[in-house]
FIRO-182851 format. One record per residue: x, y, z of N, C-alpha, C in turn; residue in three letters; chain. Coordinates in nm, 3 decimals. Each point is the difference from the previous one (the first is absolute). Layout:
     n.c1     n.c2     n.c3    ca.c1    ca.c2    ca.c3     c.c1     c.c2     c.c3  type  mol
        X        Y        Z        X        Y        Z        X        Y        Z   Ala    A
...
***
This chain:
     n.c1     n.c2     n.c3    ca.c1    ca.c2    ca.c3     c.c1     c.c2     c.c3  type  mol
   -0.577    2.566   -1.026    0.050   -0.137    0.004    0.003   -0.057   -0.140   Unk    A
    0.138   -0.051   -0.042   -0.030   -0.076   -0.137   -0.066   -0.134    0.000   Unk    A
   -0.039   -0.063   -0.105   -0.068   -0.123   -0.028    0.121   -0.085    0.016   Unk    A
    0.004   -0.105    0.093    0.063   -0.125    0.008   -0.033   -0.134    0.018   Unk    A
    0.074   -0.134   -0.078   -0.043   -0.103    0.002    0.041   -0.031    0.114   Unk    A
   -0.069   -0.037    0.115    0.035   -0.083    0.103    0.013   -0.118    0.019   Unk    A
    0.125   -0.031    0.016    0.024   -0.151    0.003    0.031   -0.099    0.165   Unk    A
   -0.042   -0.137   -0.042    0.045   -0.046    0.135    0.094    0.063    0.125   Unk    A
    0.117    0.030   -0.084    0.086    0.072    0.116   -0.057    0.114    0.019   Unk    A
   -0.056    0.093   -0.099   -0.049    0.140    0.092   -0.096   -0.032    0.074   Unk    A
   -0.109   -0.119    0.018   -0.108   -0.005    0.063    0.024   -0.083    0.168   Unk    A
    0.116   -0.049   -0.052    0.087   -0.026    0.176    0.045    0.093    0.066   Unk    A
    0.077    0.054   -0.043    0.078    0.155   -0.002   -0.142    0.053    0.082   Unk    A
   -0.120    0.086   -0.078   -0.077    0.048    0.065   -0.043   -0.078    0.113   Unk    A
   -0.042   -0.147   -0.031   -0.068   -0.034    0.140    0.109   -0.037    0.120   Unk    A
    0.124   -0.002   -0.021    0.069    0.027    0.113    0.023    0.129    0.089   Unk    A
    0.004    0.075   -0.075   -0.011    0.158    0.037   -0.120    0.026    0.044   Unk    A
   -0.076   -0.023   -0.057   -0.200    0.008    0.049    0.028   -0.066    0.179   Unk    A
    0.049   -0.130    0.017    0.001   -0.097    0.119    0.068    0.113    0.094   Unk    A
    0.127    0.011   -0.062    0.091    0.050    0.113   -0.031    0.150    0.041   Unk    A
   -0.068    0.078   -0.147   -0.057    0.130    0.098    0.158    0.096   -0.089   Unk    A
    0.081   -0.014    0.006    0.134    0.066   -0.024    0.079   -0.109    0.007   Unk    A
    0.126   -0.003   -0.159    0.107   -0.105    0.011    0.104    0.079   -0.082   Unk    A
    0.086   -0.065    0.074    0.151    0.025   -0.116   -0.002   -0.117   -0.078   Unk    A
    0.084   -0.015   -0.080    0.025   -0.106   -0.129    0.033   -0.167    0.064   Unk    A
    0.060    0.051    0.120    0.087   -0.115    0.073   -0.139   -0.072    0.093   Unk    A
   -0.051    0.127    0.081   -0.103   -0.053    0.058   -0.102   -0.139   -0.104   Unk    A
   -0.019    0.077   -0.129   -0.116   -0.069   -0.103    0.068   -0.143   -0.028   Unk    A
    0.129    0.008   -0.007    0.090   -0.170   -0.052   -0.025   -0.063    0.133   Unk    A
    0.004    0.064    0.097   -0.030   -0.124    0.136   -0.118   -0.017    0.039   Unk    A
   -0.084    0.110   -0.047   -0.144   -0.044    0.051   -0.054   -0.148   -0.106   Unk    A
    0.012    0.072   -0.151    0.005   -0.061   -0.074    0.076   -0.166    0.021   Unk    A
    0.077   -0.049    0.018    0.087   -0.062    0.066   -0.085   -0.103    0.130   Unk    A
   -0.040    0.064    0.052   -0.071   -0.038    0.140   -0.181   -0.080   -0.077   Unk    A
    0.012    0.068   -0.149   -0.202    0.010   -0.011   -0.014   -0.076   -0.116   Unk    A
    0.007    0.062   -0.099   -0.008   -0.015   -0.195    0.079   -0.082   -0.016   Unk    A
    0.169    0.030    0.058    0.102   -0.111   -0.038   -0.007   -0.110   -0.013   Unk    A
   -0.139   -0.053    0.107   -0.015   -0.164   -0.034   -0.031   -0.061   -0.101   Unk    A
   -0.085    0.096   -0.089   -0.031   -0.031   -0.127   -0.041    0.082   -0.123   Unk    A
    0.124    0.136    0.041    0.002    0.046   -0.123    0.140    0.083    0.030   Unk    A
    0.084   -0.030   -0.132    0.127    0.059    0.036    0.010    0.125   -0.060   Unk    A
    0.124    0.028    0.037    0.017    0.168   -0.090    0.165   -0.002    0.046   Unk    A
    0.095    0.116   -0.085    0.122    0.052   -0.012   -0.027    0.078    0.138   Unk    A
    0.129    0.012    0.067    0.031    0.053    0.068   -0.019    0.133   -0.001   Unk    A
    0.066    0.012   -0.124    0.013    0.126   -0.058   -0.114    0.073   -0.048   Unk    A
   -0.107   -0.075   -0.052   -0.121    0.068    0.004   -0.071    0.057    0.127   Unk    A
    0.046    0.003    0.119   -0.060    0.097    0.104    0.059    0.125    0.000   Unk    A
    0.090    0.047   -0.108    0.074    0.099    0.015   -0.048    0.089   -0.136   Unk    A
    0.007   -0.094   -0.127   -0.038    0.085   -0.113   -0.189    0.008   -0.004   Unk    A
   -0.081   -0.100    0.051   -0.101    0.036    0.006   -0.050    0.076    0.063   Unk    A
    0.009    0.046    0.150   -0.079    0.088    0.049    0.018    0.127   -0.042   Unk    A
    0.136    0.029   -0.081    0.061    0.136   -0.061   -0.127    0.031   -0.108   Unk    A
   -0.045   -0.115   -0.097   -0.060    0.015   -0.062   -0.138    0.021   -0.014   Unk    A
   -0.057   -0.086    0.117   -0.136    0.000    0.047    0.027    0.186    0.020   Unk    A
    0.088    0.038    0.113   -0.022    0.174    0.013   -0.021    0.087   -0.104   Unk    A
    0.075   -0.058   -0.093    0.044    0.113   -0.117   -0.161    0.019   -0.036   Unk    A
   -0.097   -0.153   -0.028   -0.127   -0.027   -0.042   -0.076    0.108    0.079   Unk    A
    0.025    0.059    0.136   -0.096   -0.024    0.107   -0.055   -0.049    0.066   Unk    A
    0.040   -0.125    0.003   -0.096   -0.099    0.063    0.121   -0.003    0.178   Unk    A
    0.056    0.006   -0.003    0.085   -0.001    0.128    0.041    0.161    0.028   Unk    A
    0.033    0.043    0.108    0.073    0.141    0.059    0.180   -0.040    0.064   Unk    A
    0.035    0.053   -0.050    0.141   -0.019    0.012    0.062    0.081    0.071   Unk    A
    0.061   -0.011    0.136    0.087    0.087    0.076    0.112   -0.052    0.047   Unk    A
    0.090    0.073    0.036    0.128   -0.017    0.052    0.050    0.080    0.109   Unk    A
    0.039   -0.127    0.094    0.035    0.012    0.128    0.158    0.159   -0.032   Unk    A
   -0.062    0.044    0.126    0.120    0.118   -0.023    0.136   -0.008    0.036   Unk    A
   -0.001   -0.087    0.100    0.119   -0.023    0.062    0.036   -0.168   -0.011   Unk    A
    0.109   -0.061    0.088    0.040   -0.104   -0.052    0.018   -0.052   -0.111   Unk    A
   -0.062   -0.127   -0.013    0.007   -0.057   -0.177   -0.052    0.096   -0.083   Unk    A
   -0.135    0.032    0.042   -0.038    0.050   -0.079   -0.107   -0.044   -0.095   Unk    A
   -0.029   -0.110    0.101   -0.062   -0.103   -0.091   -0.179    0.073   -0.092   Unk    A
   -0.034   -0.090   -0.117   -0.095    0.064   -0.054   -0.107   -0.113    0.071   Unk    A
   -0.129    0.097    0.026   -0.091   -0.039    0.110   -0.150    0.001   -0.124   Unk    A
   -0.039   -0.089   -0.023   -0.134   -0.027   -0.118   -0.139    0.026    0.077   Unk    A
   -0.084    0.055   -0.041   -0.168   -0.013    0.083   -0.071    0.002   -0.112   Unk    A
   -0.126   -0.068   -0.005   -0.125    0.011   -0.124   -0.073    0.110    0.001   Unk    A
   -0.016    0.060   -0.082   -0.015    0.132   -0.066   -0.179   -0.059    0.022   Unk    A
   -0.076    0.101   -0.024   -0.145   -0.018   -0.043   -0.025   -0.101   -0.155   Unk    A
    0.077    0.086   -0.061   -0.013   -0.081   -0.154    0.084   -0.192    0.033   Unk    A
    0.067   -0.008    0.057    0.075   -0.133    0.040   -0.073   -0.091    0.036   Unk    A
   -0.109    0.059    0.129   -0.109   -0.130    0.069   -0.081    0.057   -0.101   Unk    A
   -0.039    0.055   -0.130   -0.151   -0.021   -0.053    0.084   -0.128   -0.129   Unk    A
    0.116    0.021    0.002    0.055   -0.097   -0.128   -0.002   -0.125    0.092   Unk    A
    0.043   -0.056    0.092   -0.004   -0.076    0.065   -0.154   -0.076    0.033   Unk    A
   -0.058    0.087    0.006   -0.124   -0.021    0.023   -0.093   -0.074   -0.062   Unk    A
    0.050    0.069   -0.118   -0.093   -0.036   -0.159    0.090   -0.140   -0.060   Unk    A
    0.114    0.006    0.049    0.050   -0.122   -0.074   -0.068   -0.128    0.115   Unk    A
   -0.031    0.002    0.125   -0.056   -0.116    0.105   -0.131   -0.030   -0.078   Unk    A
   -0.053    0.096   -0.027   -0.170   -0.009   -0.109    0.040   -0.062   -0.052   Unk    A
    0.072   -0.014   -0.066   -0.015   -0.062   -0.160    0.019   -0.164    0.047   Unk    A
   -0.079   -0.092   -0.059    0.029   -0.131    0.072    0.123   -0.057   -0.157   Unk    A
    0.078   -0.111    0.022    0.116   -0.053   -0.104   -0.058   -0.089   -0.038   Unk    A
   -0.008   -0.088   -0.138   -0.005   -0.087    0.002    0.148   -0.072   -0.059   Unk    A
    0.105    0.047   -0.039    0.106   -0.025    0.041    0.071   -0.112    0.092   Unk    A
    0.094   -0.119   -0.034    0.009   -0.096    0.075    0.148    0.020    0.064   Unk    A
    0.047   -0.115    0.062    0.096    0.028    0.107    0.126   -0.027   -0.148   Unk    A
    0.135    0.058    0.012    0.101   -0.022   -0.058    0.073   -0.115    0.075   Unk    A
    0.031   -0.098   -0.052    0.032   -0.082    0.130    0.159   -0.071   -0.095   Unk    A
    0.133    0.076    0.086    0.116   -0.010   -0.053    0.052   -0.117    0.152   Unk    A
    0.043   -0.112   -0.043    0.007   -0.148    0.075    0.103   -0.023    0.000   Unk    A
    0.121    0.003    0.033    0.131   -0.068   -0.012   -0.021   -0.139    0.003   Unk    A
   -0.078   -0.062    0.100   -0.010   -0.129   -0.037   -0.073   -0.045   -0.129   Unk    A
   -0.137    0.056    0.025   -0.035   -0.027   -0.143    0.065    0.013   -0.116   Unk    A
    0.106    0.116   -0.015    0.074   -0.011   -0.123    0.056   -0.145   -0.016   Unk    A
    0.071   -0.016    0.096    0.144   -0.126   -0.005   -0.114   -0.159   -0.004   Unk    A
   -0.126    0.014    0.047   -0.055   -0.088   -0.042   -0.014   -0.039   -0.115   Unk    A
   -0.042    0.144   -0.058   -0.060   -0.002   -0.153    0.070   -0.027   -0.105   Unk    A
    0.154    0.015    0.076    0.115    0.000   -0.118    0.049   -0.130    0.034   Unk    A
   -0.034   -0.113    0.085    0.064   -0.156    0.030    0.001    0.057    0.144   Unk    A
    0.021    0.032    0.061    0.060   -0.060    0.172   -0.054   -0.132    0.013   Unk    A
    0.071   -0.057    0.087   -0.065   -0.098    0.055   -0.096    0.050    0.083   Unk    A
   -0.097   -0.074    0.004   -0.133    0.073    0.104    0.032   -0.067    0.144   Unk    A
    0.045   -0.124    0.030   -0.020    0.008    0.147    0.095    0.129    0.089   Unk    A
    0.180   -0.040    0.005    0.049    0.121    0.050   -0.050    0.072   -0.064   Unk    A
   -0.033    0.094   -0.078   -0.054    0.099   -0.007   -0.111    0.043    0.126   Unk    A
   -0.093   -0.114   -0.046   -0.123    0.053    0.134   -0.017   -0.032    0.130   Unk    A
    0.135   -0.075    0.015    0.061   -0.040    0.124    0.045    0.120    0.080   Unk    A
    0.069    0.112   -0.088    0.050    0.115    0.049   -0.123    0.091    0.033   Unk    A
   -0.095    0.038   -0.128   -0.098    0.092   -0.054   -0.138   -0.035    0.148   Unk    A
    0.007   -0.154    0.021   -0.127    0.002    0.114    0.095    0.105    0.141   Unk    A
    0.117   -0.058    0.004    0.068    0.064    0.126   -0.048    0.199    0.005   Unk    A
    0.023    0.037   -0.106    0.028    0.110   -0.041   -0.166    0.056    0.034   Unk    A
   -0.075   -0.067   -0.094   -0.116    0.057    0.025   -0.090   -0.027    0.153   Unk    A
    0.060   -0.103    0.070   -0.065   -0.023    0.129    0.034    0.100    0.111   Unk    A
    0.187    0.055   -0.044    0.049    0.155    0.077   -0.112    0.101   -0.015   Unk    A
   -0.029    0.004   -0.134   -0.057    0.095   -0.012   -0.119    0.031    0.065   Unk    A
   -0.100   -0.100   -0.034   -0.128   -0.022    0.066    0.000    0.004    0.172   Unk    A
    0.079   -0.062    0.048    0.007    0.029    0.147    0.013    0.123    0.045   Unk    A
    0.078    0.099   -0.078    0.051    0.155    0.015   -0.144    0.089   -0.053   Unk    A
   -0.038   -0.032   -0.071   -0.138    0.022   -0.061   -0.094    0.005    0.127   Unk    A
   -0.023   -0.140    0.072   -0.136   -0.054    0.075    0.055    0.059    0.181   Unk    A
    0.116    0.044   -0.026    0.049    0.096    0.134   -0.043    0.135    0.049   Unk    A
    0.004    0.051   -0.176   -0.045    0.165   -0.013   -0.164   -0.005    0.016   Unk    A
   -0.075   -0.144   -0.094   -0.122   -0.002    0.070   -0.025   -0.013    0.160   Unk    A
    0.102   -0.045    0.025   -0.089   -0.029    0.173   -0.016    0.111    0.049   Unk    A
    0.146    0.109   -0.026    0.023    0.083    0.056   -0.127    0.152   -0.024   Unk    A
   -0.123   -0.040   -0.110   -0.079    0.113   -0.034   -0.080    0.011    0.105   Unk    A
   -0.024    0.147    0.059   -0.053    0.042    0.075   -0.143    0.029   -0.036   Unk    A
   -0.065    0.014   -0.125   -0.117   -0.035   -0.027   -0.063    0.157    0.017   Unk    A
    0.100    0.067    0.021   -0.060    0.158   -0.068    0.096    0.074   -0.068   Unk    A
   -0.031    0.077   -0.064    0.076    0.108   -0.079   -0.043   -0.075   -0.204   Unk    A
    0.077    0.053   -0.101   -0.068   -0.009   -0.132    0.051   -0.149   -0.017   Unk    A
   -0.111   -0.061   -0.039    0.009   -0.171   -0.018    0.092   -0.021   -0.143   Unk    A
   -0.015    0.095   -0.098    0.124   -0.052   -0.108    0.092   -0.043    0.016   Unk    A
    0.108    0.033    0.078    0.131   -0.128    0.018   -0.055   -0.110    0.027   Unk    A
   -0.072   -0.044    0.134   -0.064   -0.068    0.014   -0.065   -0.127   -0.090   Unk    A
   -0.058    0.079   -0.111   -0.052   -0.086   -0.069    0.102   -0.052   -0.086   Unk    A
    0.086    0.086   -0.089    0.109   -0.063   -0.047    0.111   -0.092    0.071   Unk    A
   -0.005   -0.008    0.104    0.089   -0.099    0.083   -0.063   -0.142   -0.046   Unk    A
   -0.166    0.007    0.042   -0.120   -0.063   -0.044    0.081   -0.092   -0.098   Unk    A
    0.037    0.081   -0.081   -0.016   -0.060   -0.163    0.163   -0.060    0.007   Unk    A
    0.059    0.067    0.090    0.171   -0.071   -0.030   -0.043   -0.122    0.093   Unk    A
   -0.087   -0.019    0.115    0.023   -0.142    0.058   -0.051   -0.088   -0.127   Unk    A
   -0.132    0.044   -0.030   -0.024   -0.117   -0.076    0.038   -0.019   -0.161   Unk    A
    0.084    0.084   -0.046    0.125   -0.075   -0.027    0.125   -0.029    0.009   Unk    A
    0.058    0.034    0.099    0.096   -0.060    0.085   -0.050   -0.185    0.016   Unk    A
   -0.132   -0.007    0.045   -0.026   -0.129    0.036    0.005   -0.076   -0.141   Unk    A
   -0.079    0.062   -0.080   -0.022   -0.090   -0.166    0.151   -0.031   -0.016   Unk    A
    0.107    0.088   -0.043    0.101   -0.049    0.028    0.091   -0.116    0.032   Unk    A
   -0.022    0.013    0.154    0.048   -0.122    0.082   -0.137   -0.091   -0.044   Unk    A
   -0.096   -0.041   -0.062   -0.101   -0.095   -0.034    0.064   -0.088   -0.144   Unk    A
    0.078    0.108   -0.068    0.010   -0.055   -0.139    0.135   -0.007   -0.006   Unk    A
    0.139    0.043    0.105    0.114   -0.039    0.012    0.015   -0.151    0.045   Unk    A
   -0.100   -0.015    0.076   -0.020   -0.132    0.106   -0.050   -0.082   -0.063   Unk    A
   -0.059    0.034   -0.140   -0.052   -0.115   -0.053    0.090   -0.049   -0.118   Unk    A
    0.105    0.073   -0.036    0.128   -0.009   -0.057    0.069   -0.075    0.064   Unk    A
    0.043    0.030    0.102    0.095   -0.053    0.087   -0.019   -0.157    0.021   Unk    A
   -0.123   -0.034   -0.016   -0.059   -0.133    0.085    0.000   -0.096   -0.148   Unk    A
    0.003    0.063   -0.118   -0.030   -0.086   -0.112    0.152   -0.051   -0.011   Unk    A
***
C-alpha cells in the first residue's frame, strides 16, 4: 500500500462504503446525498475519481460487475477501516468553514430585513426537515448521524434565532 494524504472526501468515500458494506460510485453520491450532504458538500464527480484512487492506495477493493453496466463495485480493504479508524482517533480542533450566501450579501450591503425575511423562511424549512428525521430515530443502531443531525438542529434553530432578530429590527 502506498502512503496517502487522506482528505475529507476520501474519509467520506471510506465511511460510506464502510456503512453500505459494498458501493458503486452512484450508490456513494446518493447515500452521501441522503447523509454528509447536509453539511458537507463534494463534486459529483469526486465519487468516481476518488474511490479509483483510494484502490490504487489500497485502502478500497475494486471489482467489476461482469455483465450489464458493468458497474465498478468498492469494499474496504483491511488497510481502509485501519485508515479510517485512526483518522476517528484523532480528535480536530479545526473549526466549521462556514460559506453563507446570505451572510455574504449582508456583508457586502443587503438590506437586512428582506434578506432575513427570506433567510428565517429558509432556515425554518430546514429545521422542520431536520426535527422530522429526529422523530423518526429509532434509538438503535451507530448514534453518529444521530448526533450530527444533533448539531444541524441546533443550528438550524440559531439561525432562525438571529434571522428573526434581523427581520424584527
Amino acid at each position: 500500500m502506498s502512503s496517502l494524504n487522506l482528505t475529507p472526501t476520501s474519509i467520506i468515500v471510506l465511511g460510506l462504503v464502510e456503512l453500505a458494506g459494498e458501493a458503486t460510485p452512484y450508490a456513494m453520491k446518493q447515500g452521501a446525498a441522503a447523509s454528509v450532504g447536509g453539511f458537507w458538500t463534494l463534486q459529483h464527480a469526486q465519487f468516481y475519481t476518488e474511490p479509483e484512487r483510494l484502490a490504487a492506495a489500497g485502502l478500497l477493493e475494486e471489482k467489476r460487475e461482469r455483465g450489464g453496466r458493468r458497474r465498478k463495485l468498492y469494499k474496504l480493504t483491511t488497510a481502509g477501516a485501519k485508515a479510517l479508524e485512526r483518522w476517528r482517533a484523532e480528535p480536530t480542533a479545526e473549526l466549521t468553514e462556514l460559506r453563507d450566501p446570505g451572510l455574504l450579501k449582508l456583508f457586502f450591503g443587503a438590506d437586512p430585513r428582506p434578506l432575513a425575511e427570506v433567510q428565517v423562511e429558509a432556515h425554518r424549512s430546514k429545521l422542520a426537515e431536520y426535527e422530522e428525521l429526529r422523530a423518526a430515530d429509532p434509538g438503535d443502531g451507530p448514534r453518529g448521524p444521530w448526533l450530527a443531525l444533533d448539531a444541524g438542529i441546533a443550528h438550524a434553530r440559531e439561525w432562525v434565532r438571529y434571522w428573526s432578530k434581523l427581520a424584527e429590527e
